[in-house]
C-alpha positions in Angstrom: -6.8 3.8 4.4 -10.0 3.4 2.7 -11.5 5.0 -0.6 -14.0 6.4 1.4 -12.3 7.9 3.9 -11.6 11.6 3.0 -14.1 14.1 2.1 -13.2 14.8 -1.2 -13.9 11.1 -2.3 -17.4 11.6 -0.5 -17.0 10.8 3.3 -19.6 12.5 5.3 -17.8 14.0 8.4 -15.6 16.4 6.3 -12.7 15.9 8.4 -10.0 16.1 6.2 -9.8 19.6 5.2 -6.3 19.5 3.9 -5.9 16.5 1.7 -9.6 18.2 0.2 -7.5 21.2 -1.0 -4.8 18.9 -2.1 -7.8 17.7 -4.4 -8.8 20.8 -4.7 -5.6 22.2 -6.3 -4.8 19.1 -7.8 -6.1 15.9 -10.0 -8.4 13.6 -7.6 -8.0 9.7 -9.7 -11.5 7.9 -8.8 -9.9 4.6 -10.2 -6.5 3.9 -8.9 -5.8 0.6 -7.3 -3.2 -1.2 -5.4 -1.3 -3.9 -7.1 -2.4 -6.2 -3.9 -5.0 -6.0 -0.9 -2.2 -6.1 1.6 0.3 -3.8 2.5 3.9 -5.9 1.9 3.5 -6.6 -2.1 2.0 -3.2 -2.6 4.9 -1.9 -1.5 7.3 -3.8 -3.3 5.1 -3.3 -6.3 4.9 0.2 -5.6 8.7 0.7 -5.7 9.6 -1.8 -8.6 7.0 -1.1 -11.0 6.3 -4.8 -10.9 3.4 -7.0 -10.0 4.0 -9.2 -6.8 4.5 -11.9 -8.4 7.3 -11.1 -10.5 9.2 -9.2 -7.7 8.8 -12.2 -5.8 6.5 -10.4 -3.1 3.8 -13.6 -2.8 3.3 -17.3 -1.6 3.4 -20.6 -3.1 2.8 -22.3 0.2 -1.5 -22.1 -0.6 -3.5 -21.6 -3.8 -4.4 -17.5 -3.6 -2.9 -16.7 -0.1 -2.2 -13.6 1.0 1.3 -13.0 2.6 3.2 -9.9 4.0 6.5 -9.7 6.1 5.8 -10.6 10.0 9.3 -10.5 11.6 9.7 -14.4 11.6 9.9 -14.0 7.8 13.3 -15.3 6.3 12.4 -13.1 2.7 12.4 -9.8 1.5 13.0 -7.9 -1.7 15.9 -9.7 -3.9 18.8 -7.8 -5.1 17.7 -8.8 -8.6 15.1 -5.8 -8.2 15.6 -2.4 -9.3 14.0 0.0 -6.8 12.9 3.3 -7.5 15.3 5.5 -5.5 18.6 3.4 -6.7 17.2 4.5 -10.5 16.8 8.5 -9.0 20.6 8.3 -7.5 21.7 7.8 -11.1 19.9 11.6 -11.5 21.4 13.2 -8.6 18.3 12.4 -6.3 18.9 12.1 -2.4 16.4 9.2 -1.1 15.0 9.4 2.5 12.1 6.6 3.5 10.3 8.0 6.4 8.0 4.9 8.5 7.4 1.7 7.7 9.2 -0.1 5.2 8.0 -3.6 5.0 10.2 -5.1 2.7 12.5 -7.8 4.7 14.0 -6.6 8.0 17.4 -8.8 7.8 20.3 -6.8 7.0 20.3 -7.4 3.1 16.9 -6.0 3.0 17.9 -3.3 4.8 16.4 0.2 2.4 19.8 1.7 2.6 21.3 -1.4 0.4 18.6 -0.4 -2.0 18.9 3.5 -2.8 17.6 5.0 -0.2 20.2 7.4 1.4 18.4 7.9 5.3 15.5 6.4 6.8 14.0 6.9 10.3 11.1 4.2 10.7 10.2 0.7 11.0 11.2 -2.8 9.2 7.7 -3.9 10.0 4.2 -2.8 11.3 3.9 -1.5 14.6 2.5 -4.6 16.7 3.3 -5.6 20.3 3.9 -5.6 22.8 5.7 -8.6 22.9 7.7 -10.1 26.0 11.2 -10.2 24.3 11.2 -13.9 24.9 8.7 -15.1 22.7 9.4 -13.0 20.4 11.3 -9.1 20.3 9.4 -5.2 20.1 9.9 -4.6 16.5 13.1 -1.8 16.4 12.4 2.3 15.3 16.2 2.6 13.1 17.6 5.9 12.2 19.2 4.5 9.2 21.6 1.9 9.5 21.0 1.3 13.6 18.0 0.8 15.6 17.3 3.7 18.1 14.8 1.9 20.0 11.6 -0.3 20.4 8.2 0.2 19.4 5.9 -0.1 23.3 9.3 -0.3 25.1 11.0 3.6 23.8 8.2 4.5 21.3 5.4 4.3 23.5 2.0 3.2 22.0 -0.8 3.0 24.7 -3.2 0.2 23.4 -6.0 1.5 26.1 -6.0 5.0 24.8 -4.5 4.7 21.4 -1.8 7.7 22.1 0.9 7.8 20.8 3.7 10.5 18.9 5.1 8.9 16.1 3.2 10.7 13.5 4.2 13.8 15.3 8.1 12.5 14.9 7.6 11.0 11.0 6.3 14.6 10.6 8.9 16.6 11.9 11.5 14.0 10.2 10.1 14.9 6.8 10.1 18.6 6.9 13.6 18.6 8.0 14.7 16.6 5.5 12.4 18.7 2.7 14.6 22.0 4.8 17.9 20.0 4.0 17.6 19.8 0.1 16.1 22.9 -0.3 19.2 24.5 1.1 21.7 22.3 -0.7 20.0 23.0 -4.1 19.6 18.9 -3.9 16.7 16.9 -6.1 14.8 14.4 -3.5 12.4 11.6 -3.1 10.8 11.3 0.1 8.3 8.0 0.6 6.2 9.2 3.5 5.1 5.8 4.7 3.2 6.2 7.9 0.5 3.7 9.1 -1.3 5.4 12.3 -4.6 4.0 10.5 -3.4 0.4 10.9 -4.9 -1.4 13.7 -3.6 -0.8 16.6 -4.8 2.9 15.2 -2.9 5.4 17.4 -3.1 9.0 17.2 -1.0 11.7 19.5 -2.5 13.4 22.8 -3.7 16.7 20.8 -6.2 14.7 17.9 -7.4 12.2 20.5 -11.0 12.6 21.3 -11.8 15.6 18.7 -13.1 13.2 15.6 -16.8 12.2 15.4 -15.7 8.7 13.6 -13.7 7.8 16.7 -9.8 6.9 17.2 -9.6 5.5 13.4 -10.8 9.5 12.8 -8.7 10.5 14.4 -6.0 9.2 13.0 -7.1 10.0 9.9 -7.1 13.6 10.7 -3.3 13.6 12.1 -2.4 12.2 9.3 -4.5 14.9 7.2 -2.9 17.8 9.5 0.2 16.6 8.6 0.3 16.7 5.3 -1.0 19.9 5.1 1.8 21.1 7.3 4.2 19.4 4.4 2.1 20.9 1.4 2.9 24.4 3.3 6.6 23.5 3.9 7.2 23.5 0.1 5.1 26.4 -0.4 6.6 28.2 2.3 10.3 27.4 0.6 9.1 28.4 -2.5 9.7 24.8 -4.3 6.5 23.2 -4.7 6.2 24.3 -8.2 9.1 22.1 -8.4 7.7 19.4 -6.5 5.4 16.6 -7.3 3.5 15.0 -4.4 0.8 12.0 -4.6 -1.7 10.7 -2.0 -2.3 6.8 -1.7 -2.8 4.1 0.0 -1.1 0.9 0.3 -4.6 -1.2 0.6 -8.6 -1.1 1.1 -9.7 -0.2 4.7 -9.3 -3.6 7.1 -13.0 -4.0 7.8 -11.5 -7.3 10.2 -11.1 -4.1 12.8 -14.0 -2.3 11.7 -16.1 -0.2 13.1 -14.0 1.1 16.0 -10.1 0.6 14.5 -11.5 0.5 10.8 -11.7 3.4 7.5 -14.4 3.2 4.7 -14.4 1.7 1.6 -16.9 3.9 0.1 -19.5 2.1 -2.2 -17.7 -0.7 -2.5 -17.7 -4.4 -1.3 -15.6 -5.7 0.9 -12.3 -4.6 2.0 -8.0 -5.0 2.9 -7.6 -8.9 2.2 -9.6 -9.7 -1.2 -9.8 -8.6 -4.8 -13.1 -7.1 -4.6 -13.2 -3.4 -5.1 -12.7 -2.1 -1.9 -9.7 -4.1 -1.1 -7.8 -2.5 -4.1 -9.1 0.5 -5.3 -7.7 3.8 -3.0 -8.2 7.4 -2.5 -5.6 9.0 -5.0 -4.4 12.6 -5.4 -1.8 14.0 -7.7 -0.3 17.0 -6.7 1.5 20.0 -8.5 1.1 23.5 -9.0 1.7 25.8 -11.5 1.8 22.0 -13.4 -1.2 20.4 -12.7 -4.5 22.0 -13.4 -6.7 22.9 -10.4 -10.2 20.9 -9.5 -9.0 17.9 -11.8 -11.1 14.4 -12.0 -9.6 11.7 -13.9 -10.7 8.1 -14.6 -7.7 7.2 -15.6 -7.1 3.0 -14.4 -4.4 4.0 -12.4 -2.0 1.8 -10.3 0.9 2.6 -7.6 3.4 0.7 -9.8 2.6 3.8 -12.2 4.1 6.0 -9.6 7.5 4.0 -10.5 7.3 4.8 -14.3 6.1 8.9 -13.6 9.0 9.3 -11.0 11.4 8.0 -13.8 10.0 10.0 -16.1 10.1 13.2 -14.4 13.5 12.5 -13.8 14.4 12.1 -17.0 15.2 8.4 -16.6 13.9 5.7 -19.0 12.4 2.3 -17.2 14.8 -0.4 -17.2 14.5 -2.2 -20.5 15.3 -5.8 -19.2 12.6 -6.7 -17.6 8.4 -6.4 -17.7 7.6 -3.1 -15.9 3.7 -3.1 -15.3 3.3 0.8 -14.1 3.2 3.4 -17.1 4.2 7.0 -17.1 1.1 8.6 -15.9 2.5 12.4 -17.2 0.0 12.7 -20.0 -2.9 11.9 -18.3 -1.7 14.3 -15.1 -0.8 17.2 -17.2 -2.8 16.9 -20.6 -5.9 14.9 -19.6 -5.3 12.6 -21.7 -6.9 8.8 -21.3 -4.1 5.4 -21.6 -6.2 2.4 -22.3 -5.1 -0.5 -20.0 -6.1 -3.1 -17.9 -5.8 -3.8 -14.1 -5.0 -7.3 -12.9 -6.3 -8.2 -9.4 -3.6 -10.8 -7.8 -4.1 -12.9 -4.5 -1.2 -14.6 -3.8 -0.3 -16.8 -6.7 -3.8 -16.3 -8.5 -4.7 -13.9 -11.1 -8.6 -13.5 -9.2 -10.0 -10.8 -11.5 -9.0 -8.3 -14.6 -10.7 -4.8 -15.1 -10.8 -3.2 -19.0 -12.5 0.0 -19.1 -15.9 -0.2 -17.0 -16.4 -3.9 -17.0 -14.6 -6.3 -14.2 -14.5 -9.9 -14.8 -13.4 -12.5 -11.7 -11.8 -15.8 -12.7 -11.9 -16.5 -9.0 -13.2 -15.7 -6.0 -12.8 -15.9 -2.2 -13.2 -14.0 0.8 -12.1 -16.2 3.5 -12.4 -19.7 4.7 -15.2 -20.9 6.5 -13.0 -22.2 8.9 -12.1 -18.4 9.7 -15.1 -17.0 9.1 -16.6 -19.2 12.2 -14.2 -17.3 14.4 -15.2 -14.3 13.5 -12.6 -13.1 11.1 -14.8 -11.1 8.2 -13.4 -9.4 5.2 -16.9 -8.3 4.3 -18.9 -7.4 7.1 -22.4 -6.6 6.2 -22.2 -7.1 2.8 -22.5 -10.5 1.8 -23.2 -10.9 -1.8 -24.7 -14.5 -2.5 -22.3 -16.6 -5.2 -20.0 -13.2 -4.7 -18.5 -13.0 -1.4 -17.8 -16.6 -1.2 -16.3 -18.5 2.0 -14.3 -21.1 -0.6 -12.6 -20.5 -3.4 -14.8 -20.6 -6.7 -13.3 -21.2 -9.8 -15.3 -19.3 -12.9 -12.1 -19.4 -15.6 -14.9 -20.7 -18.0 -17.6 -18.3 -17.3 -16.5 -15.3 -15.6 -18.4 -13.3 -12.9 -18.8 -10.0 -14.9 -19.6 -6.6 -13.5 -20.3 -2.8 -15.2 -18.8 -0.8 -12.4 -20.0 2.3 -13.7 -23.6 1.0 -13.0 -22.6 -1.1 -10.4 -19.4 -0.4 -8.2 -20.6 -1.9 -5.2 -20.4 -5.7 -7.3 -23.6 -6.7 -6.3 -25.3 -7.7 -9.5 -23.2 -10.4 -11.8 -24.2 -9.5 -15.7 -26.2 -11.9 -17.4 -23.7 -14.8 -19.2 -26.6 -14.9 -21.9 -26.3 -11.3 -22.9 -24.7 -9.8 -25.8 -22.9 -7.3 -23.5 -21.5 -10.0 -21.4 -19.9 -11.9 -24.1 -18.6 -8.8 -25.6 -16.6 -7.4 -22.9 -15.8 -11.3 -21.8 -14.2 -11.8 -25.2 -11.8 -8.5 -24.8 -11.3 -9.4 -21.5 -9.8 -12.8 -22.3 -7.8 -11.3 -25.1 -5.9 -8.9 -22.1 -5.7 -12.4 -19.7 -3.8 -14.3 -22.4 -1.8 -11.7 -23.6 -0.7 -11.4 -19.5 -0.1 -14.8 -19.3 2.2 -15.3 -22.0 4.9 -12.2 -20.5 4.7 -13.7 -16.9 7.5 -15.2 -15.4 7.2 -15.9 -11.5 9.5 -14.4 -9.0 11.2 -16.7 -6.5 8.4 -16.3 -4.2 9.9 -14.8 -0.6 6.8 -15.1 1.4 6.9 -19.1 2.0 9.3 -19.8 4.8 9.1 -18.6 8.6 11.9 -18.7 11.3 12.2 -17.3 14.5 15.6 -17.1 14.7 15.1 -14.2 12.2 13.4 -11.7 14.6 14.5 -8.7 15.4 16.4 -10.2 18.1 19.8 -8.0 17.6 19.1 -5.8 14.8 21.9 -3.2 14.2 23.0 -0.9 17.2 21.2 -3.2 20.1 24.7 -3.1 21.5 24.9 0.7 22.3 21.2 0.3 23.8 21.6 -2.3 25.5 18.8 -3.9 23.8 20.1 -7.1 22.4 18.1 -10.5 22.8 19.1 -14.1 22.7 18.1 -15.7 19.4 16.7 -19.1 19.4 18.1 -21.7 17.3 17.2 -21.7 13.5 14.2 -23.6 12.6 12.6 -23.0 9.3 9.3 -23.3 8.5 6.9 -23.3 6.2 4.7 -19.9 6.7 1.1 -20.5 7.1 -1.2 -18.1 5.7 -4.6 -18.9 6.2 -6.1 -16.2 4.1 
C-alpha cells in the first residue's frame, strides 16, 4: 500500500473512513519508511529491529538487487535472529501471526520455531495458479499444518478478483483478540494481510463499490476491517490497554499500476527502488486514553522502530549483543518529543541513499535495467526524472545527488553541488554514512540460492489432505534477480 492511498494522507476519493479516525484519534507519522522497497526484508527488518543486511534478508548474487522469498528459495530467517514475539514470550505475551509471513517456508523457518504461538496464513504471497507439476499452489497453514491451497481450496478468481480471505484473516483476528481478553492474557497480533498485492482480490460484497477500481476496493476491505478490530477492543473494553499501528511493508507497485496499483502520493517512483515512494508509508499510531487525539508527527520513523516500542512497552530491554537499528518511538508517540536520526535507504547489498533531517542525499541510483525497462517493466511510470530515475546504475559516492524534501518531496530538482547549502548538509550527511559503515557487519545473505526441490511440494499435513506432490530432485541454483 501506497502513502497516498488513504484519505487522511490526502487521497482524493475519501474511501477510507476508518483508518481516517484511526488518524483521527491517534498520531498520523508523515515520515516513516520501510527498511526496504520490497516486502520480504521489510519484514524481517520489521520483526528484528535490524536492517536487511545484518539479518541476512538480501543478495550478494548482483550489485543492489532486490530479493524476497519465492517458494524455490532455499533461505529464510537464521536462528541467530531474535524475533520480536520470542522477546514478548519472556513477558507473558501470546503471539498469533495472521497472513502472510514471508520469511522462509521450509520447516526451520516455520513462525512457530520463532515465538509466534498460532498462525493461520501463508509462507508466501498469494500467486498462482500453478499446475502442481511445474511447480505447487502455495499452502494456507493453521499453525503447524497446511489446511489447503491458495486457487485450489482458497479460491481467488483472477477474472473478477473475488475472493474471502480478508473476510477469514478478519474473523481469525477478532477471535483471537476474544481469546485473551477472556483469559486476562497480554498479546501481539501481526495482522499481515496483502489483498493490495497484485493479484488485488477483494470479497463479493466490496467488489464493484470503489471509484479507484479493484485496487480500491481492496483498499476499502481492508479499511472496513480494521475498523471492525478498532471496535472489537473498544467493544471489550481493552483498547486503552492496547497499542495498535498502521503500516505498510513497501511503496505502491506502480509495475501493476493503474488498474492493480495504490498511490504514492507526491512522490517519485514506487515498490522496487529507494526513491521516496518506494519507502516512505502511510503510518498511524494508535492508543487512547494514551495517545493524544489529531496528532502529526515528523518524526523519521522506521518499522524496525516498531521492534524497540513493543519491547519497551513490555518492559523488555533490546538485546544488547547485537546493533538494533529501530529506537523506542514512546517519547515521540506520547510526549511529542523529536529523536534526531538518520534513515538509510538499502537495495540489496548497496547503501543507495541516507536522509538527515529534511535533506536526502543518493550515493547511488537505479530504477531498473534497460534491458527490463524495453519489456515494459516500469518502477516509475510517468515520472521520469532526467539524471534521477536512471535505467543503470549511477554511482555519485563523490558528489551526491542532494534533495530538500520539505521543498521538494517529489525528487525532482537535485540541489546545486556549488551551493553553500549543499555542502553543508553533504558534510553531515557523510559524517552519519561513515559512522554506519564502521558498525556494519553483513548477515549471511539468504536470498542467493534457488531450488525447486524446496517448494511447497509436501509442506506439513499434505498427508491428511491428500495434497502431497512429488518433489523433483535437488538442484541448486543461483537466484537471479534482475532488479
Amino acid at each position: 500500500m501506497g502513502w497516498g492511498d488513504l484519505g487522511a494522507f490526502g487521497e482524493p476519493s475519501k474511501e477510507t473512513p476508518n483508518l481516517d479516525q484511526m488518524a483521527a484519534e491517534g498520531m498520523l507519522f508523515l515520515d516513516f519508511y520501510t527498511a526496504s522497497p520490497l516486502c520480504s526484508p521489510s519484514r524481517a527488518a520489521l520483526l528484528t529491529g535490524r536492517l536487511p543486511v545484518r539479518n541476512g534478508f538480501y543478495t550478494t548474487n548482483g550489485h543492489a538487487r532486490n530479493a524476497y522469498t519465492p517458494q524455490d528459495i532455499v533461505g529464510g530467517i537464521p536462528d541467530s535472529e531474535l524475533l520480536l514475539p520470542e522477546l514478548l514470550k519472556k513477558a507473558g505475551y501470546t503471539n498469533k501471526i495472521i497472513g502472510k509471513w514471508h520469511l522462509g517456508h521450509r520447516p526451520q523457518f516455520h513462525p512457530l520455531r520463532h515465538g509466534f504461538d498460532e498462525w493461520f496464513g501463508s509462507p508466501n504471497c498469494h500467486f498462482g495458479p500453478y499446475d502442481s507439476s511445474e511447480r505447487p499452489n502455495i499452502p494456507l497453514y493453521r499453525d503447524w499444518e497446511m489446511i489447503g491451497r491458495y486457487y485450489e481450496d482458497f479460491k481467488i478468481d483472477q477474472k473478477t478478483g473475488e475472493a474471502n480471505l480478508t473476510q477469514l484473516y478478519l474473523q481469525e483476528a477478532l477471535d483471537f483478540i476474544s481469546k485473551q481478553q477472556a483469559s486476562q492474557q497480554p498479546f501481539f497480533l501481526y495482522w499481515a494481510i496483502d489483498a493490495t498485492h497484485a493479484p488485488v482480490y477483494a470479497s463479493k460484497q466490496f467488489l464493484g463499490t470503489s471509484q479507484r477500481g479493484l485496487y480500491g476496493d481492496a483498499v476499502r476491505e481492508i479499511d472496513d476491517s480494521i475498523g471492525k478490530i478498532l471496535k472489537h477492543l473498544q467493544n471489550l473494553g481493552i483498547s486503552e490497554n492496547t497499542f495498535v499501528f498502521f503500516t505498510s511493508d513497501n511503496g505502491a507497485a506502480l509495475i501493476s499500476a493503474p488498474k492493480q496499483g495504490g498511490s504514492n502520493g507526491p512522490f517519485l517512483c514506487g515498490k522496487q527502488t529507494t526513491f521516496e515512494g518506494g519507502m516512505r508509508e502511510p503510518a498511524i499510531a494508535w492508543w487512547p486514553g494514551h495517545i493524544p487525539a489529531g496528532g502529526v508527527s515528523h518524526q523519521l520513523g522506521s518499522v524496525m522502530d516498531l521492534f524497540s516500542t513493543s519491547l519497551s512497552l513490555a518492559n523488555l530491554q533490546p538485546p544488547s549483543d547485537r546493533q538494533i537499528d529501530g529506537i523506542d518511538l514512546l517519547p515521540v508517540i506520547l510526549q511529542g518529543k523529536l529523536i534526531d536520526r538518520p534513515i538509510f535507504y538499502y537495495r540489496g547489498n548497496e547503501l543507495m541513499a541516507v536522509r538527515a533531517g529534511l535533506y536526502k542525499a543518493h550515493y547511488w541510483t537505479w530504477s531498473n535495467s534497460w534491458e527490463e525497462h524495453s519489456k515494459g517493466i516500469d518502477f516509475c511510470p510517468g515520472q521520469s526524472v532526467a539524471g534521477v530515475t536512471t535505467h543503470t546504475q549511477e554511482e555519485h559516492t563523490y558528489l551526491p545527488l542532494l534533495f530538500h524534501l520539505g521543498r521538494d518531496p517529489g525528487e525532482k530538482y537535485p540541489l546545486s553541488f556549488a551551493s553553500e547549502e549543499y555542502q553543508r548538509a553533504v558534510e553531515h550527511i557523510s559524517g552519519l554514512l561513515q559512522q554506519h559503515k564502521a558498525t556494519l557487519v553483513p548477515g549471511q545473505p539468504q536470498l542467493n540460492v534457488c531450488d525447486q526441490a524446496v517448494m511447497n511440494w509436501s509442506p506439513p499435513g499434505c498427508e491428511k489432505l491428500g495434497k502431497c506432490l512429488k518433489a523433483p530432485e535437488s538442484d541448486p541454483k543461483k537466484c537471479s534477480w534482475p532488479h
